[in-house]
C-alpha positions as CSV (number, residue, x, y, z in Angstrom):
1,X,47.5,206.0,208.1
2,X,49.4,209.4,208.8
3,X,51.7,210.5,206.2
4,X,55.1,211.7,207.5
5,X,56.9,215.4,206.3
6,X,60.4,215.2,205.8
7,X,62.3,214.2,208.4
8,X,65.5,212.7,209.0
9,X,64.7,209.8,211.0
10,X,61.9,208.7,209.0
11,X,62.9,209.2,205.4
12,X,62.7,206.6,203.1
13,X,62.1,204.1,206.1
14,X,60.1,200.7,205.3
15,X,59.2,198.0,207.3
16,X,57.6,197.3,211.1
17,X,58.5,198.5,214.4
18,X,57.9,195.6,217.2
19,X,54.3,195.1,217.3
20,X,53.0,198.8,217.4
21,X,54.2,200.6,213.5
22,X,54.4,199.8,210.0
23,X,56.5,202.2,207.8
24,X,55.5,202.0,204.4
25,X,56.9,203.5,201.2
26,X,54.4,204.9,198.0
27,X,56.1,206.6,195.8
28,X,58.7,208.9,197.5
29,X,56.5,209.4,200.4
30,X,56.6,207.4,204.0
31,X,53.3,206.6,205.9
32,X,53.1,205.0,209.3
33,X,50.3,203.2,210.9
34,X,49.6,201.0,213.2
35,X,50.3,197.1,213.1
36,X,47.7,194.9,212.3
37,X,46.6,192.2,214.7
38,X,47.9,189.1,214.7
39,X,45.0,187.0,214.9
40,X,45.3,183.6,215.3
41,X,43.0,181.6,213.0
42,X,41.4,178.0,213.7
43,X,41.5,175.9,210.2
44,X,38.0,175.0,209.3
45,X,37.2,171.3,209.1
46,X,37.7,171.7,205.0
47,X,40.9,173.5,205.3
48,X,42.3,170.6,207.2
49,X,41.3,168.2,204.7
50,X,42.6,169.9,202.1
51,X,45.8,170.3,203.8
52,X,46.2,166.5,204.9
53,X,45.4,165.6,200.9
54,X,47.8,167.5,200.2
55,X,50.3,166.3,202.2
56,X,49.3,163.1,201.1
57,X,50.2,164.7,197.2
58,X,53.6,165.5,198.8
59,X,54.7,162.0,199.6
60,X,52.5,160.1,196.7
61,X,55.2,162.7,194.6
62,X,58.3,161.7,196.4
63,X,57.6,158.3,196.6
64,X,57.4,159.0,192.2
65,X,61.0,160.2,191.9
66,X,62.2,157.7,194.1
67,X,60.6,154.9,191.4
68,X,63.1,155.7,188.2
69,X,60.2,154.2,186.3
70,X,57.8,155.8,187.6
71,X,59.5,158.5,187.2
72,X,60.7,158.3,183.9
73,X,56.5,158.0,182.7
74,X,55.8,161.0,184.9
75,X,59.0,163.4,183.0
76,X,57.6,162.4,179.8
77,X,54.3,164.1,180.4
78,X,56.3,166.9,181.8
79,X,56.0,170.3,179.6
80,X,58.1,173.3,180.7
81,X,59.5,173.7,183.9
82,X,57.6,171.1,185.3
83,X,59.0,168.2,186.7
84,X,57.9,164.4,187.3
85,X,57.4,165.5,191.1
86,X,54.8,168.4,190.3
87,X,53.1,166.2,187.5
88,X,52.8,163.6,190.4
89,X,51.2,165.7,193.0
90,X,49.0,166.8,190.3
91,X,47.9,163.9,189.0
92,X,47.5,163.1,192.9
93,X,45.0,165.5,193.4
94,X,43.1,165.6,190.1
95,X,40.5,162.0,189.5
96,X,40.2,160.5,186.3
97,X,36.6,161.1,184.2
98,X,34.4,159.6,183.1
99,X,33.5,161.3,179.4
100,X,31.4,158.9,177.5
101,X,29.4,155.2,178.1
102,X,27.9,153.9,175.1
103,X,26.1,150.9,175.9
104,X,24.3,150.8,172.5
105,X,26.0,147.6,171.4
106,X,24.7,146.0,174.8
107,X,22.3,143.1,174.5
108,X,22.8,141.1,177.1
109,X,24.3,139.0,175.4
110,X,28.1,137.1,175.9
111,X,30.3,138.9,173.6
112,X,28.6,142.2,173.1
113,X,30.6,145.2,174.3
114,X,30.0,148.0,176.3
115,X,32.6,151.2,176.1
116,X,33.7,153.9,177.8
117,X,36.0,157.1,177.2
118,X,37.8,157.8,180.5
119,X,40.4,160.8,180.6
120,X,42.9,161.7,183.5
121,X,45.5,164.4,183.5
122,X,48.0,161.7,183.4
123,X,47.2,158.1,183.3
124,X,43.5,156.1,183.8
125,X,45.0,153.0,185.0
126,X,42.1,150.8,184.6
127,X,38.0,150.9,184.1
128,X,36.2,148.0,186.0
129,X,32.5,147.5,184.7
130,X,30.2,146.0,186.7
131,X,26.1,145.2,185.9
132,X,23.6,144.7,187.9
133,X,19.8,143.7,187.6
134,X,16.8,145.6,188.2
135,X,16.6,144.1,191.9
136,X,20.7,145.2,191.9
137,X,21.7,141.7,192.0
138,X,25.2,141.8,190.2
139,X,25.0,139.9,186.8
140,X,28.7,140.2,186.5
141,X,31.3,142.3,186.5
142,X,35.1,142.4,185.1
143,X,38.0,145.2,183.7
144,X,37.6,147.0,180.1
145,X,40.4,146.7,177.9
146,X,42.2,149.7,177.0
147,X,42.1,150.1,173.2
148,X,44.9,151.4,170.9
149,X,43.3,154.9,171.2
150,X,44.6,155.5,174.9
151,X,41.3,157.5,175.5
152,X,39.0,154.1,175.0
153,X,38.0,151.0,177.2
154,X,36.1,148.1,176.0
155,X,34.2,145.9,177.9
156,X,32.9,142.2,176.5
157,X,30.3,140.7,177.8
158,X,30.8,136.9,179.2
159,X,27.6,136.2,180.6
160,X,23.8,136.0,178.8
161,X,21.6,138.0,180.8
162,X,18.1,137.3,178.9
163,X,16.3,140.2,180.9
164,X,18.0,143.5,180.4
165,X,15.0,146.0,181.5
166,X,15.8,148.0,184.2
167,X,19.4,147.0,184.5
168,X,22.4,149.3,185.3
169,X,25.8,149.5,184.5
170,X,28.4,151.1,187.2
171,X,31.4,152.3,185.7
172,X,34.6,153.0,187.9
173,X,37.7,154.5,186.3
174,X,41.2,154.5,188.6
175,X,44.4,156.2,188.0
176,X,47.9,155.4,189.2
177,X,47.6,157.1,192.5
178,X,44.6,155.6,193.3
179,X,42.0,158.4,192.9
180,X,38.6,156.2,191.9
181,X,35.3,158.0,189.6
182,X,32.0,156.3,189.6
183,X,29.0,156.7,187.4
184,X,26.3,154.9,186.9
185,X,23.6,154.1,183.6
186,X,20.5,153.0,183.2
187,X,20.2,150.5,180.3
């Protein structure tokens, strides 16, 4: 990069010149160099996913504010200059968790519970618990109830299942959009 002297055509001049100079301005002092290259670059294979999940965000959040219910619960978890769009395409891209599964009160048998702490940034929309045997038959499998703390789901039991050993419990927590989380535990 040259620096240029004083001179009346180039004083205090910013900016590029077709394809060949940049003019640039630090402090009270012009420089010129050459424009970069315009290199054309192909989006990898993770880039354009990213891109079409977000698009997908995009009209997941219009299709929000075009719900005045939806739309309404979205506001409310607003803070600051957010709006029920942005919280939307956020909660788009984010999946609920799984935090906790405590499967201590699990017995196999009908009416024992099994729960589970799920978090989202917005809304976990359901918890579906399903159990399987050690040779992964399924034993059963139905949705937790949420619990007056919004942060707990509790899942009874309907069916005896007189051999327990081995066993495993899938957990699978959804939010509004759709996003899905899967764990699994050993019993």
């Amino acid at each position: 990069m040259a620096r240029l002297g004083k001179n009346v055509v180039t004083t205090r001049l910013r900016g590029k010149v077709g394809d060949l100079l940049v003019f640039r301005m630090k402090g009270n002092k012009t420089y010129v160099s050459t424009a970069p290259e315009d290199k054309e670059r192909v989006p990898s294979v993770a880039q354009k996913a990213q891109t079409k999940r977000f698009q997908e965000a995009i009209i997941y959040g219009k299709g929000v504010i075009a719900d005045p219910t939806l739309k309404n619960a979205y506001q409310l978890s607003a803070n600051g200059n957010q709006t029920a769009f942005n919280v939307a395409v956020a909660d788009f891209l984010h999946a609920p968790q799984i935090d906790e599964v405590d499967v201590s009160k699990y017995t196999g048998k009908a009416g024992d519970i099994i729960r589970v702490r799920a978090t989202d940034d917005f809304k976990v929309a359901q918890v579906q618990i399903s159990i399987y045997n050690s040779d992964n038959t399924l034993v059963e499998e139905g949705l937790a109830k949420q619990q007056t703390n919004p942060l707990d789901w509790v899942y009874t039991i309907t069916v005896n299942n007189p051999e327990t050993q081995g066993d495993k419990i899938v957990i699978r927590a959804s939010d509004l959009p759709g996003n899905l989380t899967q764990s699994e535990r050993a019993i």
